[in-house]
C-alpha positions as CSV (number, residue, x, y, z in Angstrom):
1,X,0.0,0.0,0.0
2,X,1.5,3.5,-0.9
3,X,1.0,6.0,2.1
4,X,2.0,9.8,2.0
5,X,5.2,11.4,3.4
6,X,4.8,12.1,6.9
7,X,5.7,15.4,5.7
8,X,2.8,16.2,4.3
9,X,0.6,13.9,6.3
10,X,1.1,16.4,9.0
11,X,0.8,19.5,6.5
12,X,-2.7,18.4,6.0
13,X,-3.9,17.3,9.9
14,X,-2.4,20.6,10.7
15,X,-4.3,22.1,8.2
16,X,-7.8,20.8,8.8
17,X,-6.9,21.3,12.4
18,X,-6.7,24.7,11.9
19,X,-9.5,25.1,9.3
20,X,-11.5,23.3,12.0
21,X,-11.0,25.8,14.4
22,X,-11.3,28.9,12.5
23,X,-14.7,27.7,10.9
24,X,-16.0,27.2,14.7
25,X,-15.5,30.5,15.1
26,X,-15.9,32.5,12.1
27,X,-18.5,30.3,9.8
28,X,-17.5,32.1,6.5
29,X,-18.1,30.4,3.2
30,X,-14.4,30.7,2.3
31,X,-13.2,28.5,5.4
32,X,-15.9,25.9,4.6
33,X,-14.7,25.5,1.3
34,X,-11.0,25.4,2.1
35,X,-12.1,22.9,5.5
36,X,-14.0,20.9,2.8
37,X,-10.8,21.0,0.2
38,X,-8.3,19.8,2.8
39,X,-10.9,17.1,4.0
40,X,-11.2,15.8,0.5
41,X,-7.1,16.1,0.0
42,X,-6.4,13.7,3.6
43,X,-9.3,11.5,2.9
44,X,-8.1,10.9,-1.1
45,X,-4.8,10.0,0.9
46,X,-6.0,8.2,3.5
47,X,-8.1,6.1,1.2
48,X,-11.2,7.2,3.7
49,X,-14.4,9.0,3.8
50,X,-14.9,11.2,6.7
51,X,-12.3,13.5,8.1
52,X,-12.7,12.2,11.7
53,X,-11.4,8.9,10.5
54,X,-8.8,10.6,7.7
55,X,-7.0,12.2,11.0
56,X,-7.1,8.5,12.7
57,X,-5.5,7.1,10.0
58,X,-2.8,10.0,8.8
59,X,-1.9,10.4,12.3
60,X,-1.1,6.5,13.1
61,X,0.6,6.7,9.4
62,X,3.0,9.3,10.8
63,X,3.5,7.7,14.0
64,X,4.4,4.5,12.2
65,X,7.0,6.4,10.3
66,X,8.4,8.1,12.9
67,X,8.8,4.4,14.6
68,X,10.3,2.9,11.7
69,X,13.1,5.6,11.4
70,X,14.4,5.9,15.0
71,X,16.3,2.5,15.6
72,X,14.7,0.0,18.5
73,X,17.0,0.1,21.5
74,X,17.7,-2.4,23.7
């Protein structure tokens, strides 16, 4: 299975994150659209539907890869 660069698996929570916030705040059209771009963007990536699961998923993905490239220690 391909997965993202963790990279820009975090460019994208971060980003929904943030367009999360701002939209409970300030409903404006243009952060709904940009929420609902990113959404679309993480869930293409994640191969999922809903953003709630999209963040599950891109944040174990990073956590995985962060795993993989600090050596086990024993």
């Amino acid at each position: 299975m391909l997965t993202a660069s963790p990279s820009l698996l975090r460019e994208l929570i971060e980003r929904c994150e943030t367009l999360q916030r701002r939209l409970a705040t300030q409903h404006t059209a243009d952060i709904a659209r940009q929420l609902d771009n990113a959404t679309y963007t993480l869930c293409v990536i994640t191969g999922t539907r809903q953003l709630d699961t999209a963040l599950f998923v891109a944040r174990r993905q990073v956590a995985e890869a962060m795993r993989r490239q600090q050596p086990l220690r024993r």
